[in-house]
C-alpha positions in Angstrom: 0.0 0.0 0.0 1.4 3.7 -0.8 2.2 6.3 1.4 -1.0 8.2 2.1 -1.4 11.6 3.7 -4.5 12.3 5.8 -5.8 15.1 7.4 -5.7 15.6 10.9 -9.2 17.6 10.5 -12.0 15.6 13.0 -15.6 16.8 12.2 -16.0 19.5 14.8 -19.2 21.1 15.7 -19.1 24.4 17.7 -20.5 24.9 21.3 -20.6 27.8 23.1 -19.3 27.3 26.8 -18.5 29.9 29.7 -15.7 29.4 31.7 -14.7 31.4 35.0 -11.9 34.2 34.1 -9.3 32.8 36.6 -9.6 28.9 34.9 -9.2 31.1 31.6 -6.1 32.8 33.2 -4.5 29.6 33.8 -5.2 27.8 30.9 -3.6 30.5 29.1 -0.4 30.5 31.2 -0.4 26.7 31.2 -0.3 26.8 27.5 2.2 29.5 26.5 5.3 27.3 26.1 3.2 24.5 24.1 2.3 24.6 20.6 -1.4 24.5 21.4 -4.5 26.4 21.2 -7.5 27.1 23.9 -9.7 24.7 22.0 -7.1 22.4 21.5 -5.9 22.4 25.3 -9.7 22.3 26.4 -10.4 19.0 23.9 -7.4 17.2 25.2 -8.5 17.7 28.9 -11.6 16.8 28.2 -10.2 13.4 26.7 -8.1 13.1 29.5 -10.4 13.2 31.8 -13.0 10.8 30.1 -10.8 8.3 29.5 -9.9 8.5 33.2 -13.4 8.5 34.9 -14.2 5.8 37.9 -16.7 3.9 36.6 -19.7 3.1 38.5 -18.5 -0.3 39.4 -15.6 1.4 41.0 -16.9 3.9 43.1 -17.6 1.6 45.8 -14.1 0.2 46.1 
């Protein structure tokens, strides 16, 4: 099979979500030194954080 370039674009969809000013404030410092935008930050912690969830099951352990 040949080499095939594909883009990185996912379907998006836009939502509109308000977020405190000081978590905006350190999202923004957190992010200075990466190559990374708000969205991009805000989608990877999201991730993060559903791919790390107790599940039900667990909770009572």
């Amino acid at each position: 099979m040949a080499f095939q370039i594909k883009s990185d674009r996912k379907e998006t969809e836009n939502k509109t979500i308000r977020f405190p000013v000081s978590l905006i404030g350190q999202i923004e410092n957190a992010i200075k030194q990466h190559d990374v935008t708000f969205s991009g930050f805000v989608i990877q912690a999201c991730e993060y954080a559903l791919e790390n969830m107790d599940s039900p099951n667990e909770k009572g352990k």
